[in-house]
N, C-alpha and C positions, 0 to 999 in steps of 0.2 A: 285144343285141337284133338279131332279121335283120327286113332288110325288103325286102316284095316290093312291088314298084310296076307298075303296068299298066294300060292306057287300059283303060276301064268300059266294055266290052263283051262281048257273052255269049262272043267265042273267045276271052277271058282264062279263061273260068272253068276250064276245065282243067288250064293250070298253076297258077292260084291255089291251087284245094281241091291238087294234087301237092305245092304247096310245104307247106299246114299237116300233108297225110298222112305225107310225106317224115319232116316233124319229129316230128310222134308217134310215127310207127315207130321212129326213130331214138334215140328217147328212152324206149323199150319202155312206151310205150302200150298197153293192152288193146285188141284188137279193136273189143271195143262201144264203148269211150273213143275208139278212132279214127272208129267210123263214128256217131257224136254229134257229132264237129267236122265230121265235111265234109257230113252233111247240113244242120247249119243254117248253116255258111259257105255249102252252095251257096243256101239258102233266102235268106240275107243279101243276098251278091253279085248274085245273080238280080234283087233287090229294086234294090238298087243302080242295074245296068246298065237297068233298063225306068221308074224314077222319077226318079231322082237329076237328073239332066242336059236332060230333058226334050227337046229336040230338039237340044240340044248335044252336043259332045263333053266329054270330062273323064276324069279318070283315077282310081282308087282304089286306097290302100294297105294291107296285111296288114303291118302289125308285131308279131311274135313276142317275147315276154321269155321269159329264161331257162326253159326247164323245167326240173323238179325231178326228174322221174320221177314226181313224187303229182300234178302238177296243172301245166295250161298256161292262160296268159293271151295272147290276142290282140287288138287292136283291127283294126278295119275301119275307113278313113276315104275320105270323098268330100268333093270342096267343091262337092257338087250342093246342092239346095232344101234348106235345113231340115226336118229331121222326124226326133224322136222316136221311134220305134215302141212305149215303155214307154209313153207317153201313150194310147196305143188301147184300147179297153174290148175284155176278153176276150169272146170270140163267147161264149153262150149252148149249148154244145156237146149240150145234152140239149134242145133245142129241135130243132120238127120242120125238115126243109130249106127247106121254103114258110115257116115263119114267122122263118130266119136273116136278119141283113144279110149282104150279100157282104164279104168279106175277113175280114182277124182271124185266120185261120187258122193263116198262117205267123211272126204274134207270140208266137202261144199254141204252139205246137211248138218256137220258140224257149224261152222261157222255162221249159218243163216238160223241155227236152234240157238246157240249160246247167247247168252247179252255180250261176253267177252272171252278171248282165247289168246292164250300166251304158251311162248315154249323157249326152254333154256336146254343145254346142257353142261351138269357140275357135274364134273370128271367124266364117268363114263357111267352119268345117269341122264335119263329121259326123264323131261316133268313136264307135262302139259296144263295149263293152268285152265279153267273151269268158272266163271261165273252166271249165273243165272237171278236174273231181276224175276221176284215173284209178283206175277201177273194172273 
């Protein structure tokens, strides 16, 4: 397993998404398999660094397992607020823009990019789980 640790703020996100692109390349990831991780890592992390901590500081971790070459698993964690993101009602996407709630947008890009997505909370950490079938 590698792990990248870095205070939750948006000049992490640079080398975070380097460090998951690094490894997909490294691990000959298809292109589009690569750029499926790092947009919804930065949609994650982004989410992360502006909720999580709320007026605090805090740090968030990218744990990587093994890939295979078929498929990579990562989690993200923070020990910001609690929150789910699989708990959210997906937006209404064929609704007009006057009649949407705000948000929703970047759970449902999640979940329609990932091959699979899981979330726990152990004690008063957030882990969002990560898998992507290289396609």
């Amino acid at each position: 397993m590698l792990i990248k640790k870095m205070s939750a703020r948006i000049d992490s996100l640079h080398e975070l998404l380097a460090f998951l692109a690094n490894l997909a390349k490294k691990n000959g990831f298809s292109k589009d398999t690569q750029n499926r991780i790092e947009l919804v890592a930065e949609e994650v992390l982004v989410n992360v660094f502006s909720h999580a901590y709320k007026d605090a500081s805090g740090e968030v971790e990218v744990r990587c397992f093994d890939p295979d070459g078929s498929s990579l698993t990562f989690e993200i964690r923070d020990a910001g607020v609690s929150f789910n993101p699989l708990e959210r009602i997906e937006p209404d996407v064929k609704a007009g823009l006057d009649e949407r709630r705000v948000g929703g947008m970047g759970v449902l890009l999640i979940r329609r990019m990932a091959d699979a997505v899981a979330y726990r909370r152990e004690g008063n950490t957030n882990i969002l789980t990560l898998t992507f079938a290289n396609r």
